[in-house]
N, C-alpha and C positions, 0 to 999 in steps of 0.2 A: 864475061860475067853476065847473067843470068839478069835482064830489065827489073828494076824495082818496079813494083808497082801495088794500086790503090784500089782492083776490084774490088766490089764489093764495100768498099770504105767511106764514110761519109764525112767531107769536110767541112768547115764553117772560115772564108776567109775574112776578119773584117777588115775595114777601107780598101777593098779590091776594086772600087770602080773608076779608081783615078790612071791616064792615059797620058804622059806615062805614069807606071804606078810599080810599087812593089808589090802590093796586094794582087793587082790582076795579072802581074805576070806569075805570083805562085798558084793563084786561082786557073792558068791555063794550062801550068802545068802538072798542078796533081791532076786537073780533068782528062787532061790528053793520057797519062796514066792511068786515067782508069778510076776515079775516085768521081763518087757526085756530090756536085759542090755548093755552097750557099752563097754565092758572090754578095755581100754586105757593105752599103757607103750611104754617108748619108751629105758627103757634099760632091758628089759626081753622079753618073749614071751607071748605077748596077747594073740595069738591064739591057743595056749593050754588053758589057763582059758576057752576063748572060747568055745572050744572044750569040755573043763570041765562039763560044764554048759549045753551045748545041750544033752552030754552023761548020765545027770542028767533029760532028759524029761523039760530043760529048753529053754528058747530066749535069741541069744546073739550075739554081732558081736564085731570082734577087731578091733581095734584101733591105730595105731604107731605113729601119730605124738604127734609133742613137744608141749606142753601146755606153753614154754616157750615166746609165741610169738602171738599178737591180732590174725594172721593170723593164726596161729594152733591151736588157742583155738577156732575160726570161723571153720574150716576146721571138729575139733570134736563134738561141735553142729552139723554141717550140717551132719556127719556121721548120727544123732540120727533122724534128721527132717526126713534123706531119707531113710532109716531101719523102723522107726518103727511111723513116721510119727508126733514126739510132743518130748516135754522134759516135764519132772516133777520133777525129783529127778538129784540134781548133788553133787556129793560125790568127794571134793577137797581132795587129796590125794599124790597125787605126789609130793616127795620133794627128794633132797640130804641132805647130813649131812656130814661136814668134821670138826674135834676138832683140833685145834692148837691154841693158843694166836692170840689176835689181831695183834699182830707186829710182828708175824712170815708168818699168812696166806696170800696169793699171792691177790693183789687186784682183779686179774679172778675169782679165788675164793670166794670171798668175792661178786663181782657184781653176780656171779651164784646163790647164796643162794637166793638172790631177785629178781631175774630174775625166776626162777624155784619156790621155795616157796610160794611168795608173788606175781608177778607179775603173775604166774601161773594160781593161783586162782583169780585176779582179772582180767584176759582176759575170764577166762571161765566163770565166774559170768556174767559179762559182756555182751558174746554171747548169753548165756539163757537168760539173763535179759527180753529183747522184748519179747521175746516166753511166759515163764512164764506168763508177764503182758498182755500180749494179752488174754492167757487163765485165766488170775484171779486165779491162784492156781501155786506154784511153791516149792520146798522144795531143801534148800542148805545146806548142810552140811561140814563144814570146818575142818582142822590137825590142830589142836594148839599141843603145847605138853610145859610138865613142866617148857621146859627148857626156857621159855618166863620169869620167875616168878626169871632165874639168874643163869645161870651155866656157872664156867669158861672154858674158852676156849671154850669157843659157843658162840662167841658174835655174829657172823654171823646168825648162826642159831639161834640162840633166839631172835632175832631184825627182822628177816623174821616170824617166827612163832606170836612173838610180835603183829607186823603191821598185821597180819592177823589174829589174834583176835580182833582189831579195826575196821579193815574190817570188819569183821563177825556182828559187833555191831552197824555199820553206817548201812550194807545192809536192817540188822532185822528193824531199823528205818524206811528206806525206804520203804520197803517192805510192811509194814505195812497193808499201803492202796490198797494194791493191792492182798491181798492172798497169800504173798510167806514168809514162812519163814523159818530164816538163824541163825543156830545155828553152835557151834564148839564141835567138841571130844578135847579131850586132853587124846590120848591111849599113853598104856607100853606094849608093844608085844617082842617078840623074831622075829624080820624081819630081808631082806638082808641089811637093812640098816644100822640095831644096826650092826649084824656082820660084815659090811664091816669096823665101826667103832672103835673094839673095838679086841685087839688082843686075840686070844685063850684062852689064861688062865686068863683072866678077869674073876673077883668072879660077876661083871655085867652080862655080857655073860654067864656066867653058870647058874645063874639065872634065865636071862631071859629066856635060853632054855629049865628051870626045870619048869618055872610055871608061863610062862608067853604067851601062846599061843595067835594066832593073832584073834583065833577063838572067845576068848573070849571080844574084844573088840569090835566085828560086832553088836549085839544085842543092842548098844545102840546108836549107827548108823542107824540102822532099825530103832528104835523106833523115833529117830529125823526126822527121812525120811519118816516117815508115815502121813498120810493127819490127823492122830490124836492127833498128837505131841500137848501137850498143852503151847508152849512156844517158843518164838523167842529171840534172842540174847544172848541164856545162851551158857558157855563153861562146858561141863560134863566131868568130869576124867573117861577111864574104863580103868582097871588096873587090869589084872588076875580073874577078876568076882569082886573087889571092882569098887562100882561106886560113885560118888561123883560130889558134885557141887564148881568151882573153882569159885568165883563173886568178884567185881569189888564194895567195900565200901570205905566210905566216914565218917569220923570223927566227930563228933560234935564241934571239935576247940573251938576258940575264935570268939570276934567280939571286935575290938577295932578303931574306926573311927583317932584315932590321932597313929598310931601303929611309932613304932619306933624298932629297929634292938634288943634292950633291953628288950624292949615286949615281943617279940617274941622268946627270949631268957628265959626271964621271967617265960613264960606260955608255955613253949615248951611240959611242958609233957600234958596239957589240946591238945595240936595239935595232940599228938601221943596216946591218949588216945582209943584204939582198943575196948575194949569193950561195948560204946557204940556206934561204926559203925554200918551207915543204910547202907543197900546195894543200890548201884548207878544204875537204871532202863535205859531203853535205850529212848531218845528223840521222840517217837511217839506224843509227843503235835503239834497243828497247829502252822507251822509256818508262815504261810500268813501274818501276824503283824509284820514281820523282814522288809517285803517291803525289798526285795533283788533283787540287779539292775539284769538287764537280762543277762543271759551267753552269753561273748564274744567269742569263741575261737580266739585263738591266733597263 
């Protein structure tokens, strides 16, 4: 099979400077493919990936600010516009992780996780959006992770990863019509993040340091990232070399026009009947026939 690859291509990875890191291992390997890159982090050192990557015969520039704000996720476009003169590839990445109960964790905390995770990636989307659409061709790739699907003491982070799998699924909508499209990873790596989160003798932690290298969730980031990718608004698990498709079905139910609380009581198991769910596609039909008043802002 014929190397994928990113000449000529320019990518933006955010949180790529953490060692280990998911960010810098997809940051090394679209570069080593051929793509010039924006290595972006603003609690590690970019400019060693950086550095990484030029001492590999690659293109690459760092990056420090916060993606946590319209103006720093403007500020990291413009990085890319004035380096290397375009965007194509933008690889959401950057997130925190803190595990406590709902009613223990500090409301700061709780606002960071969407501020940084969620609103992160909807400022950087955002500042490529134009760019993208101007050039008809655009490729976004998003951090979901499992723990969207219910883990306790992540309500924070699971409701930021959440919202940005909805994200990732209105953008592939949009996108549509214009060449850009917007998928999610859903990776399990050994990162500073897991570590920061999980104390030494975690059988987690041991784990994921035995066989869960960050390397191996890059290649299916690449693959989303490439101008061949056959698919927009899907969530892919890569998970130690397992890859997998996480989707979004819908039940075959009931239909009963006089329904009452008894009903539905009634025929509960026809509602929860899994096996024959269709999977739920993302809204690319016209919607011009909604006749939708014009945007006001406010």
């Amino acid at each position: 099979m014929t190397p994928l690859r990113f000449d000529g291509r320019t990518a933006i990875v955010t949180g790529a400077g953490g060692n280990p890191g998911l960010g810098r291992a997809h940051a090394l390997l679209l570069a080593a493919r051929g793509a010039n890159v924006v290595v972006n982090d603003v609690g590690a050192d970019p400019a060693a990936v950086a550095d990484e990557i030029r001492a590999a015969g690659g293109t690459a520039v760092a990056n420090t600010v916060s993606v946590a704000s319209e103006e720093g996720a403007a500020a990291i476009v413009a990085a890319a516009l004035d380096a290397f003169g375009g965007i194509d590839i933008l690889v959401n990445n950057a997130a925190i992780s803190l595990a406590a109960p709902i009613d223990v964790m500090t409301a700061e905390d709780l606002s960071r996780h969407i501020a940084v995770n969620l609103m992160g990636a909807m400022w950087t989307c955002r500042a490529a959006w134009p760019h993208m659409k101007a050039r008809g061709y655009g490729r976004i790739v998003n951090t979901t992770s499992a723990a969207m699907t219910g883990f306790a003491n992540q309500a924070a982070y699971a409701t930021s990863k959440g919202g940005l799998w909805s994200l990732t699924r209105a953008l592939a909508a949009e996108g549509a019509a214009f060449g850009i499209k917007v998928n999610a990873v859903s990776p399990g790596a050994f990162t500073r993040l897991v570590a920061a989160m999980l104390e030494e003798d975690s059988p987690l932690l041991q784990h994921s340091k035995a066989n869960l290298p960050a390397e191996l969730a890059s290649p299916v980031v690449a693959f989303l990232a490439h101008q061949d990718c056959p698919v927009t608004g899907e969530c892919i698990d890569a998970v130690g070399g397992e890859v997998q498709r996480t989707l979004v079905a819908r039940t075959p139910g009931f239909t009963d026009h006089a329904l009452t609380p008894e009903t539905v009581a009634a025929r509960w198991a026809e509602v929860m009947a899994a096996e024959a769910a269709q999977t739920v596609g993302i809204a690319t039909f016209d919607t011009s026939g909604w006749k939708l008043k014009p945007y006001e802002p406010r």
